[in-house]
C-alpha positions as CSV (number, residue, x, y, z in Angstrom):
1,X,149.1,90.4,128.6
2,X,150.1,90.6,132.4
3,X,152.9,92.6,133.8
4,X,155.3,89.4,135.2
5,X,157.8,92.3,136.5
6,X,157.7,96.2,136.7
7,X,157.8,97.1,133.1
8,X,158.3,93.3,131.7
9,X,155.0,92.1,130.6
10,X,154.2,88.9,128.9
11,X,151.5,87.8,126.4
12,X,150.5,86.1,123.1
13,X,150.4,87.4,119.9
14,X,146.9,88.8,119.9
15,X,148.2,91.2,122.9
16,X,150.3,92.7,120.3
17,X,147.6,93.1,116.7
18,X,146.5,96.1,115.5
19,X,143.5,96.6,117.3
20,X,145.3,96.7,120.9
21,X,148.0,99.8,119.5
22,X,146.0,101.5,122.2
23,X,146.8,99.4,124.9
24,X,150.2,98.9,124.4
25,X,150.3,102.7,124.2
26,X,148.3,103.0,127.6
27,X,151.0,100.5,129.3
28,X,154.1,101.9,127.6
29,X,155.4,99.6,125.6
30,X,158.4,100.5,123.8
31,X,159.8,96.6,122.8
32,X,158.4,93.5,121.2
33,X,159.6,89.8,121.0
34,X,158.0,88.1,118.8
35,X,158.3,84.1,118.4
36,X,156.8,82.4,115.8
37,X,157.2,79.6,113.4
38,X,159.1,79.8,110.7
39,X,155.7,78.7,108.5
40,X,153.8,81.5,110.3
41,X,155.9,84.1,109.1
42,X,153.5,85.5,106.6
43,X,150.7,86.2,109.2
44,X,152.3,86.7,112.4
45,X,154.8,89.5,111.9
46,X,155.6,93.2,113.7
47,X,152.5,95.4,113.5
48,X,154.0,98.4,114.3
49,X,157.5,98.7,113.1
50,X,157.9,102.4,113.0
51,X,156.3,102.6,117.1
52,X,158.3,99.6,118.2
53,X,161.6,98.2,118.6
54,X,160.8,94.3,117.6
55,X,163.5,91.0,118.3
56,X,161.8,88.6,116.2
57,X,162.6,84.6,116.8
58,X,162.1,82.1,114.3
59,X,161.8,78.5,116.7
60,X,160.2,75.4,115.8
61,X,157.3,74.5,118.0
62,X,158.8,70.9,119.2
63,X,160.3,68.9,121.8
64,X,163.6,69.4,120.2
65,X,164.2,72.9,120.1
66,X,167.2,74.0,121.1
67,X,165.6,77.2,122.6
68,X,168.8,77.8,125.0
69,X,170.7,79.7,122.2
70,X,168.2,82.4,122.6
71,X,168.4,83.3,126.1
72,X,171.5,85.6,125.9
73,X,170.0,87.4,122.9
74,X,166.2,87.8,124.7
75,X,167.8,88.7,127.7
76,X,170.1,91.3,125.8
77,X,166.8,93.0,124.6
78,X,164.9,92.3,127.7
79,X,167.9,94.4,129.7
80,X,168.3,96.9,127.3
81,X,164.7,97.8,127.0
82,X,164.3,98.1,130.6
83,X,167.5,100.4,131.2
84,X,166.0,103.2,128.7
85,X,163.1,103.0,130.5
């Protein structure tokens, strides 16, 4: 993962498994987005529900995607994480 702004940082999925709870720790993450397929659902999921606060997106990897309709609900939990800090 890299740090794209103070506090925001940005990764895949592998920055946020099991084995990096350490990391994210070290780097003090408090929130997660997590996009995935719906089909990918059963193996890419929260890790860490109980140290986390997760927004999980459902979108269709294609050229059609209406991803817009997320922006104001990302950016809702982007801005609210980064207020508490």
């Amino acid at each position: 993962m890299q740090e794209i702004l103070p506090g925001l940082f940005l990764g895949p999925y592998s920055s946020a498994m099991k084995s990096k709870l350490p990391i994210l720790q070290k780097y003090g993450i408090t929130h997660i987005i997590c996009i995935r397929q719906n089909i990918e659902a059963n193996f890419v999921k929260p890790n860490f529900q109980q140290l986390f606060r997760y927004l999980v997106l459902d979108i269709a990897d294609n050229p059609v995607e209406n991803i817009i309709r997320y922006f104001p609900m990302s950016k809702e939990f982007i801005d609210g994480s980064l207020q508490t800090g």
